[in-house]
N, C-alpha and C positions, 0 to 999 in steps of 0.2 A: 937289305936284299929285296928287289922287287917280288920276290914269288911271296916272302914272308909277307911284304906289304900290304899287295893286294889277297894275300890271305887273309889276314887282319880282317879288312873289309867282308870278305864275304862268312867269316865266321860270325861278325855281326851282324849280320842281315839274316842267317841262318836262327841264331839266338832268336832276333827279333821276332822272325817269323813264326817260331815254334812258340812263341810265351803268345804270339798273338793269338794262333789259332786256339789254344788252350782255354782263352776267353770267350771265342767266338758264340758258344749258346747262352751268353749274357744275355742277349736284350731277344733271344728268342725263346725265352722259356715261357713266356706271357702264351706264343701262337702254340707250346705242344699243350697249354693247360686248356685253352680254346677249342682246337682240333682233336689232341689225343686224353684228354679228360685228365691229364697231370690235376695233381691236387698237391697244396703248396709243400705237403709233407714229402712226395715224391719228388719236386722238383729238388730238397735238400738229401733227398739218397742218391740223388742220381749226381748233386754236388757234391757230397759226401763217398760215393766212389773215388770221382776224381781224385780228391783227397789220399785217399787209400791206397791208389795207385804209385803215387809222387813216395809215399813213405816208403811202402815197399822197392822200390823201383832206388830209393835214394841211400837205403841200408846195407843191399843187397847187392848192386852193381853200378849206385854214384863213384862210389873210387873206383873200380879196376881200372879206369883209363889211367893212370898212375903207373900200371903195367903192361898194360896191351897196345896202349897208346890213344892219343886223342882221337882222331880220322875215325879207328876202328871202334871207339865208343860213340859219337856221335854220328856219324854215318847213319848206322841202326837206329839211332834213337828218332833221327828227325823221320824216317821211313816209317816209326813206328807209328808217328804223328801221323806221316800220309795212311797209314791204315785205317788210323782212330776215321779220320778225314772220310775213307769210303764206307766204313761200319755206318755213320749217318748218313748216308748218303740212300741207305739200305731200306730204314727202315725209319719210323718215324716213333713205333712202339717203345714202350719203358726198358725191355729187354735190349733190345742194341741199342739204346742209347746209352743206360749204362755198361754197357762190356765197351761203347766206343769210350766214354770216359773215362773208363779202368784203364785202356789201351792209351790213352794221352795222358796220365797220371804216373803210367808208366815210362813213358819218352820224355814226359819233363824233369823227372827224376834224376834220369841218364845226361841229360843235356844240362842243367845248371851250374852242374860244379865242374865238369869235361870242358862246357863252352867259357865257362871264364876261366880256366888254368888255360884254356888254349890260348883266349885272348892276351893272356898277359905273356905266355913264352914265345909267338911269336910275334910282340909289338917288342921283345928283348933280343929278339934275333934281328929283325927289322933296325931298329936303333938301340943300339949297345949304350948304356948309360942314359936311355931315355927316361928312368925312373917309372915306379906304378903309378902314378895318378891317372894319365889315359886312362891306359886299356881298362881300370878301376871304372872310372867313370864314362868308359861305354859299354864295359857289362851290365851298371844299372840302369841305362839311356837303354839299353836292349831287352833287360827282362823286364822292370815297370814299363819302361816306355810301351815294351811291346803287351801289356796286360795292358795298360788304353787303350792302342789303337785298334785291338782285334774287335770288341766292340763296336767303339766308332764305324769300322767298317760294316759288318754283320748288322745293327742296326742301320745303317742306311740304305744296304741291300734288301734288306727285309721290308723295308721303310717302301723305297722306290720300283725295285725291279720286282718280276716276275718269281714263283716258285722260291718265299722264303725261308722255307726248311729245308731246301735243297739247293740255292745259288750262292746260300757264303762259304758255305761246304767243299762246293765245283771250286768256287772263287780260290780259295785256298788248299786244298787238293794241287791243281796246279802251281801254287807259291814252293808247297812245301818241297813238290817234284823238283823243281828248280833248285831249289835251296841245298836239298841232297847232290843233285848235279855239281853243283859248285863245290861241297865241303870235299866231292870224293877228287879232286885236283888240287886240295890245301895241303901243303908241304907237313910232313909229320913232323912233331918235337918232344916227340919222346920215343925213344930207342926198346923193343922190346927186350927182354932178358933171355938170353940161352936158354936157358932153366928156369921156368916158370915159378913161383912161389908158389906153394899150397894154398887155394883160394878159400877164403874168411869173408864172412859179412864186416860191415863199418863199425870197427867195436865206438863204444859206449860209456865216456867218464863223467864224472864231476870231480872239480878239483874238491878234493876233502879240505883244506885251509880254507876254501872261498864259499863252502855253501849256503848260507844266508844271502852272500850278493849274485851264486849263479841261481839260485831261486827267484829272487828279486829279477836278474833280469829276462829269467824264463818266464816268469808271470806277464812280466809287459811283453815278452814276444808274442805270448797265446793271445794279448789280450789285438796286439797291433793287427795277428794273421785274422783275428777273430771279424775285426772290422772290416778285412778287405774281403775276406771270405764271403761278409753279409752283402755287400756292392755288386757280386759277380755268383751269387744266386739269389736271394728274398728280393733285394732294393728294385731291379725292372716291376714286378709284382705290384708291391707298392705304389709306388708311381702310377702304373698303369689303373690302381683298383682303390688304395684309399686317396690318391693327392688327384683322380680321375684326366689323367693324360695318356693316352692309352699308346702313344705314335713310339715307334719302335728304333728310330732313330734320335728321341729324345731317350730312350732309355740307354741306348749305348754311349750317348753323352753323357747321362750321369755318370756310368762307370769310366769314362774316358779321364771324366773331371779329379776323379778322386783319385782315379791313379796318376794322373798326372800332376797333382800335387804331391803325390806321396817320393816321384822322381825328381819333380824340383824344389821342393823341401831338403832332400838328402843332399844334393849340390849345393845347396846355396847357404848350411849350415857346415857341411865340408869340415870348416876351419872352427868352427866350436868344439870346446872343449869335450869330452863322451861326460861327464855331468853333466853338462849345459845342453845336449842332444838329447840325454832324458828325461829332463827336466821340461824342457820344450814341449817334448813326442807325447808326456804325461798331461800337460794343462793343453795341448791343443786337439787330441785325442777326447778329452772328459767335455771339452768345450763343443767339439764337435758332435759327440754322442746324444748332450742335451738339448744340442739346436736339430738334431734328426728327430730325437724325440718327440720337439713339443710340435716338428715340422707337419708331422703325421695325424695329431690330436687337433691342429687349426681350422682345416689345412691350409700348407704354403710351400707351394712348389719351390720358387725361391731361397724360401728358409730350409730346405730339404737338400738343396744345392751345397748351400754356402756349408750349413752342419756338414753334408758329406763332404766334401773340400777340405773341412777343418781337421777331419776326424784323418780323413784319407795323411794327411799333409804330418799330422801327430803319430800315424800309424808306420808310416816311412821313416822317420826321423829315429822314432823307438825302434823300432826294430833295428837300424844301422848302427845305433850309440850302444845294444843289448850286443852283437857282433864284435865292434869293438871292446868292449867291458871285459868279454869271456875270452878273445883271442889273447887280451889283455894279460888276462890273472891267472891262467892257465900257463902250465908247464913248457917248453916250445916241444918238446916231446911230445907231448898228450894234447898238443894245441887242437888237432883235426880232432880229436874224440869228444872233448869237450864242445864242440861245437856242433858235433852229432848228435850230443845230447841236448845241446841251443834249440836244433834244428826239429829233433822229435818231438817236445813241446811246443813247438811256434807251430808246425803241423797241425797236430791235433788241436789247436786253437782253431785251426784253418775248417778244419771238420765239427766236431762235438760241439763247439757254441750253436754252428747254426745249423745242428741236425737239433739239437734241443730247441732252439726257435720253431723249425719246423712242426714239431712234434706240441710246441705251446698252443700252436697256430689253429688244432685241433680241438682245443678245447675251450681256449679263448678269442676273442676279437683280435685279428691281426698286431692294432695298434696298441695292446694290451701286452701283447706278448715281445715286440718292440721293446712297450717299454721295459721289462722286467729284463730283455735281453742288452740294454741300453745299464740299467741300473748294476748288474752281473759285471758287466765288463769295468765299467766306475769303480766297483768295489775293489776287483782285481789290480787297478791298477794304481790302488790308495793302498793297497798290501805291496805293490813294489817302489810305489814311491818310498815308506819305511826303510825300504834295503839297499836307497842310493848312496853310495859312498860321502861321506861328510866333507872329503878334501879329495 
């Protein structure tokens, strides 16, 4: 069906859109610590919102499109984005930046699991028998891909143009405008019900038979969110203050790098086995962690790189083969719940590692607290290598 088809497309572009702008105060948190006296510990609450946002947002009304339907959950949510969008646009203080966080914590929430069921039913309406690998592998071409490029972008706006606390903002403000424009002419695929069900939060399992391995792989998610979480708040910092490269468009390159190994890691492993995913996600995560580490202690911009690449690229991979594991061994019943409980610990990975960094940051030397937030995460994930399946 052409309407399903190029719906496809513009639900991808919408996804994309939405995971990018959600990045976009990556490589500008260096100009509010500059301009509005951010102190590194602020810069991880005001990440640490965001965080906050997505949980709530993803327990509370990630499923109801399920029942009310797609259009009418992500509609809202990518607008919610365009709001987050003008809350910065406002104001430059710690106060609306994070309520604009909170407000884009909360429309990425609504949008990840709304925009990939949508992608997948109608790339099934579109071609009948076309199988999931697609639409599979442009939801995560759409949400990592789209955590690099909002950076990229935003760092090189900041970088070149005029007013950088305010033109990636504008810049995407109008994307999102658009993006909404589009999703609200995408053919619906899911039919609402007569009679509405009594509405529940996202209940909450672990398979009782499997908990030693859904521990094991909850551990490596906090630990996989925990690395990218560090990339897209502390790492511009970094960069900018102990490796002394201060240019704003190479900070959003760093985050570009790391996420976009963490998307083409996930592809191009695909076809490995989910041990052989964790196993990977484990040694090139720990390898990466060490080469960030000693990157920071030389310094070497370089080795700062290639560490985050490695870590980013281990961080992807775990976390996809931890999804498979638990969609895995899980009941097909209880499959969504158990991965709501996947999902609340890879979260709070996303937040509490690097508010605790933040928070190190105060009392130690930056590079001090790196490392000990570098050795935390290692430990972490030598406790879930233990609880990898033997066969």
């Amino acid at each position: 069906m052409p309407g399903h088809r190029r719906g496809f497309w513009v639900i991808a572009a919408a996804f994309a859109t939405s995971m990018a702008f959600s990045t976009v105060p990556t490589p500008l948190w260096t100009i509010y610590q500059r301009v509005d006296g951010f102190s590194t510990f602020m810069v991880t609450v005001a990440f640490t919102a965001y965080a906050a946002g997505v949980l709530v947002s993803l327990f509370l009304a990630g499923h109801i499109s399920d029942v009310l339907g797609r259009r009418r959950v992500l509609l809202p949510a990518v607008l919610l984005e365009a709001v987050s969008a003008v809350v910065f646009l406002t104001s430059t203080s710690l106060g609306p930046v994070i309520a604009a966080r909170v407000l884009s914590g909360l429309g990425v929430g609504m949008i990840t699991a709304t925009a990939t069921a949508y992608l997948a039913e109608l790339h099934a309406a579109a071609r009948p028998g076309g199988g999931r690998a697609r639409p599979e592998l442009v939801a995560i071409a759409a949400n990592l891909g789209g955590f690099a490029v909002g950076p990229l972008v935003s760092g090189a706006l900041a970088e070149y143009a005029p007013a950088p606390l305010r033109t990636p903002y504008l810049i995407f403000l109008v994307l999102l405008l658009a993006a909404a424009a589009g999703v609200a002419f995408v053919p619906e695929t899911v039919r609402a019900p007569d009679v509405p069900a009594p509405y529940r939060p996202q209940r909450i399992s672990v398979p009782d038979e499997h908990r030693p391995a859904f521990f094991a792989s909850a551990a490596a998610s906090l630990a996989a969110f925990a690395v990218l979480g560090l990339f897209t708040s502390l790492a511009p910092g970094f960069v900018a203050g102990t490796l002394h490269h201060p240019s704003r468009a190479l900070a959003g390159l760093v985050t570009f790098l790391v996420f976009g190994a963490a998307a083409g890691t996930q592809v191009l492993l695909r076809g490995v086995t989910v041990r052989g995913q964790l196993r990977t996600g484990l040694i090139l995560m720990g390898a990466g962690l060490a080469a960030v580490s000693a990157a920071v202690w030389l310094p070497s911009l370089p080795l700062f790189l290639a560490g985050g690449m490695a870590a980013g690229a281990g961080a992807g991979v775990l976390f996809k083969g931890s999804v498979s594991r638990v969609a895995g061994m899980a009941a097909p019943g209880r499959r969504g719940e158990a991965l709501a409980g996947l999902f609340l610990v890879a979260y709070l990975g996303l937040a509490v590692p690097v508010l605790g960094l933040g928070v190190a940051t105060r009392f130690v030397p930056d590079r001090v607290a790196l490392l000990g937030f570098a050795a935390v995460l290692v430990a972490v994930c030598a406790v879930a290598a233990r609880g990898l399946p033997r066969r």
